[in-house]
N, C-alpha and C positions, 0 to 999 in steps of 0.2 A: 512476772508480776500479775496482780491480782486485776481482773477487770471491777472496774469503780464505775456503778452506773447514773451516777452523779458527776461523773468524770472521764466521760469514754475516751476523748481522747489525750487525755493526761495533758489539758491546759494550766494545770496547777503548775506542773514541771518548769513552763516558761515564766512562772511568778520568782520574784525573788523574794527573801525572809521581810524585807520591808513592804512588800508590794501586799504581802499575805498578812500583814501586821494590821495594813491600814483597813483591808475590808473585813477584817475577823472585827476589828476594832469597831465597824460601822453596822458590822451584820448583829453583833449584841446589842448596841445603842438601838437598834432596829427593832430587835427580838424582845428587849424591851420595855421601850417607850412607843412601842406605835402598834406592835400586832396585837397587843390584849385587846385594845382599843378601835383599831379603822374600822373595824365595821359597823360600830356603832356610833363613830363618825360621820361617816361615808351615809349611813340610814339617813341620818339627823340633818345631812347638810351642813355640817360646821369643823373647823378647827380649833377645839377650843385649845387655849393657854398655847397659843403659836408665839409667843414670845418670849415664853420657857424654851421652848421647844428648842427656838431659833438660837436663845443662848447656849442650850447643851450643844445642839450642833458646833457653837462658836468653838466649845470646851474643846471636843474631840477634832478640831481643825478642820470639817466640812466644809466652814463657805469661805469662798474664794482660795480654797485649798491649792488651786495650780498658778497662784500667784504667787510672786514674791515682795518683801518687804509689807510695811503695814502691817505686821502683826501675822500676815495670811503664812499658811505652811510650806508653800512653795515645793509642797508635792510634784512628784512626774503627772504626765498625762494620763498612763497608762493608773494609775492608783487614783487620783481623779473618775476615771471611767470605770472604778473598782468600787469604787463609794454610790457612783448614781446607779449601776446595779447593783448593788444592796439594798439602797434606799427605795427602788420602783420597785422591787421585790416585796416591799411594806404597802407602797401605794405609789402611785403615780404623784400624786399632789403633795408629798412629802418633797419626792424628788425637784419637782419643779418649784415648791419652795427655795430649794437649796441654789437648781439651776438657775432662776431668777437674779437671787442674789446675789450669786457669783458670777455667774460667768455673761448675764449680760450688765444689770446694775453695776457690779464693782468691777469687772472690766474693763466695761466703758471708762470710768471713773480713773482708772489705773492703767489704762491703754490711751486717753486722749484728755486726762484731765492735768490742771496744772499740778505744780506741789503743792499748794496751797488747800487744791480742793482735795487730794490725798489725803493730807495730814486731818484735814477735817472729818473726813465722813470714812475714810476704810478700815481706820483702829477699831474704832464702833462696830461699822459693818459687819469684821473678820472674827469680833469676838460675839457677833448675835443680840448686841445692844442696839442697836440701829438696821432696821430692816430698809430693803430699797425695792424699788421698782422698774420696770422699762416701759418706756410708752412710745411706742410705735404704732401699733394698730389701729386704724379707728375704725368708727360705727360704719361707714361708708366705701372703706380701701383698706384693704387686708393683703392679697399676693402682689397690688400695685402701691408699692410706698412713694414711689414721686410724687403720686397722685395726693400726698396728704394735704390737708385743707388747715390743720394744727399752722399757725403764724407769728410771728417774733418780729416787730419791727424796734427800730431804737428811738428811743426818746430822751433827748442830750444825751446822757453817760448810762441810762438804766435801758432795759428792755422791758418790751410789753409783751406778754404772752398770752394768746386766745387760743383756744382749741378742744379738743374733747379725742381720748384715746378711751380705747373699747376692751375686754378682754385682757385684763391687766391682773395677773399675777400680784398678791403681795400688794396691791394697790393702798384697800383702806388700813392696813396699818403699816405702813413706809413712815421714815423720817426725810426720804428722801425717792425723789420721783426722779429718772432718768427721763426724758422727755424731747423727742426730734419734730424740729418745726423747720419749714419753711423762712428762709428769710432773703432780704434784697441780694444778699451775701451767698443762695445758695442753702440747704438742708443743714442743720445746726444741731448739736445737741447742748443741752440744761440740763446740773444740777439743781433742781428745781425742790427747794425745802417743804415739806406738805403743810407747815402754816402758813403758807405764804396767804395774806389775803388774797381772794379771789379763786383761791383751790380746794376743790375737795376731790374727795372718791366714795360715789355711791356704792355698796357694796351688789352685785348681780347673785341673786336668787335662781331659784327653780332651775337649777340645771341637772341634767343626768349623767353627768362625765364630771368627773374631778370636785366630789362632790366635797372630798376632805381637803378642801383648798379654799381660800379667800382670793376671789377673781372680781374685780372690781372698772368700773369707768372712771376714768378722771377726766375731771372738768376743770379748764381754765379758763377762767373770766377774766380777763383784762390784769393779770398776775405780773406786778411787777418786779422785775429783778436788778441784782447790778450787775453791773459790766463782766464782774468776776466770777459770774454765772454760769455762763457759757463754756464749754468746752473746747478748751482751744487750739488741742490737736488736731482737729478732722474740720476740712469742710466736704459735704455729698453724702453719696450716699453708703461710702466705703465705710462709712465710721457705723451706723447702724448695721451692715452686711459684714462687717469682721466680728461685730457682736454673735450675731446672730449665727456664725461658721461656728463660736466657741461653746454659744449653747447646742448645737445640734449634735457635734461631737458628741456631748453629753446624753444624748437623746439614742443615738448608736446603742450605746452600754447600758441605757437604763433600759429600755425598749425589751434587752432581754431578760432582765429583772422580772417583767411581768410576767414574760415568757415562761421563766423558769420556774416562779411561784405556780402559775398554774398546771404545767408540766407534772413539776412533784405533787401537786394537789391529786392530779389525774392518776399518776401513777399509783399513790399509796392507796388510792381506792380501788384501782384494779384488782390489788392482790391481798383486799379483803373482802369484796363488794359479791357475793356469791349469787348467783343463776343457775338453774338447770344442775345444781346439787355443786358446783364449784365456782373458784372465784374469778372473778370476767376476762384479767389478765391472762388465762390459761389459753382463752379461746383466738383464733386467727385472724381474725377483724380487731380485736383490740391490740394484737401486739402487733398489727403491723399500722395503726394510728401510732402507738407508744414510739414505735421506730421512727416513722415520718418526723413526731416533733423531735423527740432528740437530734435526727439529723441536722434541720433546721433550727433547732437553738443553740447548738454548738458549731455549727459552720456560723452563725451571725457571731457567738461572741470570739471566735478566732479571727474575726473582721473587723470586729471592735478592736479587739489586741493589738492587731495588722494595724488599723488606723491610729492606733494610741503610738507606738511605737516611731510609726512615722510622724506625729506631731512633738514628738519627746527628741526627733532629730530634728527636726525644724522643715521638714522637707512632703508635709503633708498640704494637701491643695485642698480649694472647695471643694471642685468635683467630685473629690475621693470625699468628705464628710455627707455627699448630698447622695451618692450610691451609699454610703452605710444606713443615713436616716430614713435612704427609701428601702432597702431592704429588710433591715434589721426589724422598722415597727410594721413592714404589710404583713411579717414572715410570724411575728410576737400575734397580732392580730387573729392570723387564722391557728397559731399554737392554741390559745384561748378559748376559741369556737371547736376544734378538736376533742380538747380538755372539757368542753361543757358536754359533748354530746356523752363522753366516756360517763360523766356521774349523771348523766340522765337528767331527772328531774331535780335532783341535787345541787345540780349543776346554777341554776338559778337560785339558790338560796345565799344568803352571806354568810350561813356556817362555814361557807368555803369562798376561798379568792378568787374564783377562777370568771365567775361575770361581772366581778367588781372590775376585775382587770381588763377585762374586756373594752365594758364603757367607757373607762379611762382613756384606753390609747384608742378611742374613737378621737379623741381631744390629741391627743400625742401625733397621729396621723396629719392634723389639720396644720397643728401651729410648728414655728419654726420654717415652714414653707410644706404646701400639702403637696399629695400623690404627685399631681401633677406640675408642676414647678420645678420637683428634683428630676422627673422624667426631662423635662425639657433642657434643666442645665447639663445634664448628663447627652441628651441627643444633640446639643448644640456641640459639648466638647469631642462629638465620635465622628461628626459631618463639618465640622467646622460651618454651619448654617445657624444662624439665627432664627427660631419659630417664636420666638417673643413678640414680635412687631407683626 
């Protein structure tokens, strides 16, 4: 067999005909609706028409693809993790559109909501008619969620809810805000409707990461809900941290999306890009950078595989998602900064992906739990020691 340097180690082989169905299927939707376009997105600071967007995703069975019933595809894990590398391979902020909406928005929703609240918001959801959100984070507590100051208390049969969540995905155009508060009861989650009086989502400007995304705060003012609001599978903190284990999964596989985009970016300039009378790929400094990242983006997505496989038996743990998120994006990160130095000055322009991708998973890095949080659940599960406290 032929060596494939798109392929060195024949990871196709472990795909099956449907596994190859769904990202052939996701990497045209990709090719495109989004790469004519992100850079002049990405420039601009906008997504426009993300509610087209969100409905083609619904078409091709993207969101909430590893759920079942409601309309969602009820894809494996591993084709799941096959779609958000395709997708981060376009843009990071594409992907975390999609990861938002699925896997914490309509997870939650379809992991701890009743039938009631199913049947209402995840047909929508799964078809990209109904956008959602998650509000976890706020302006104040970000790696410490206990600590959230968001509040719910009850008033006869309704709830009041105050609070203000930070760095929200999908925020100002949701029909529907996921939203964890505090309450007498313990940490709580809301299906929380975005008319509700008393809510909005200012939309957050001037950022330099994930710039082809809608990243928004939400504000509750004294937002009344009914009873049947509430989410009424979980009480603590387990219900937002199983969220959070299902987006990061996602974050494994897409991580190397970007990896890869700039990889290939690096490489086809190598072996046109001419110096000193030939082209740069020829000389010894650049093929042994070109060597380094393919090692490294092909042992991260055999990890991704590895973890996908083990979530598809049921027998994958945090631990193992918080070593792939910490690998997979520090390993994408220095791929990208490799890749820049190869097209030189080039390297910073948005003719090419490669510093788009960059600043993105600065953002990819942080959220879902930064550097240092997955080091620590990782040291805590090798010492049995707690350095949290």
């Amino acid at each position: 067999m032929s060596f494939v340097p798109t392929d060195p180690l024949g990871i196709d082989e472990l795909l099956s005909p449907e596994d190859l169905a769904v990202r052939d299927t996701v990497r045209d939707w990709a090719a495109d609706r989004v790469l004519p376009h992100i850079a002049e997105w990405y420039e601009n600071g906008e997504l426009p028409g993300i509610r087209e967007l969100a409905r083609e995703l619904g078409s091709i069975g993207a969101l909430g693809m590893s759920l079942t019933g409601y309309g969602c595809a009820g894809a494996s894990a591993v084709q799941y993790g096959l779609a958000c590398l395709e997708l981060e391979a376009a843009d990071s902020g594409i992907r975390s559109l999609v990861s938002v909406q699925g896997s914490l928005a309509m997870y939650a929703i379809w992991k701890y909501g009743s039938e009631e609240q199913k049947e209402r918001w995840l047909p929508g959801m799964a078809a990209g008619e109904l956008i959602g959100c998650f509000g976890l984070t706020e302006p104040d507590v970000g790696s410490d969620p206990a600590a959230m100051r968001t509040y719910a208390k009850r008033d006869g049969t309704d709830w009041v809810l105050t609070g203000r969540k930070m760095w929200i995905t999908n925020g100002s155009v949701s029909a529907v805000a996921v939203v964890w508060a505090q309450t007498d009861e313990g940490i709580r989650g809301f299906a929380v409707p975005t008319d509700s009086a008393g809510f909005s989502a200012p939309e957050i400007k001037h950022k330099w990461s994930l710039r082809a995304s809608v990243t928004s705060e939400l504000v509750m003012d004294d937002v009344r809900l009914p009873a049947d609001a509430v989410l009424p599978g979980v009480t603590g903190l387990k219900g937002p941290l199983g969220c959070l284990s299902h987006a990061r999964y996602g974050i494994v596989w897409g991580s190397m999306g970007a990896a890869r985009a700039s990889f290939e970016s690096a490489l086809d300039y190598a072996k046109t890009r001419e110096q000193f009378g030939r082209p740069i790929g020829g000389f010894q400094l650049t093929q042994a950078k070109l060597a380094d990242m393919a090692l490294e983006l092909h042992k991260g997505i055999l990890l991704a595989h590895h973890l996908g496989r083990r979530m598809d038996a049921g027998t994958l743990r945090p631990e193992q998602i918080s070593f792939g998120k910490l690998n997979n994006v520090r390993e994408a990160i220095d791929i990208c900064r490799t890749a820049r130095t190869i097209l030189g000055a080039n390297g910073i322009s948005l003719e090419y992906p490669v510093m788009r991708h960059a600043t993105n998973l600065e953002s990819v890095l942080t959220y879902e739990g930064t550097v240092e949080m997955h080091q620590l659940v990782l040291g805590k599960a090798l010492t049995g020691l707690d350095a949290f406290r």
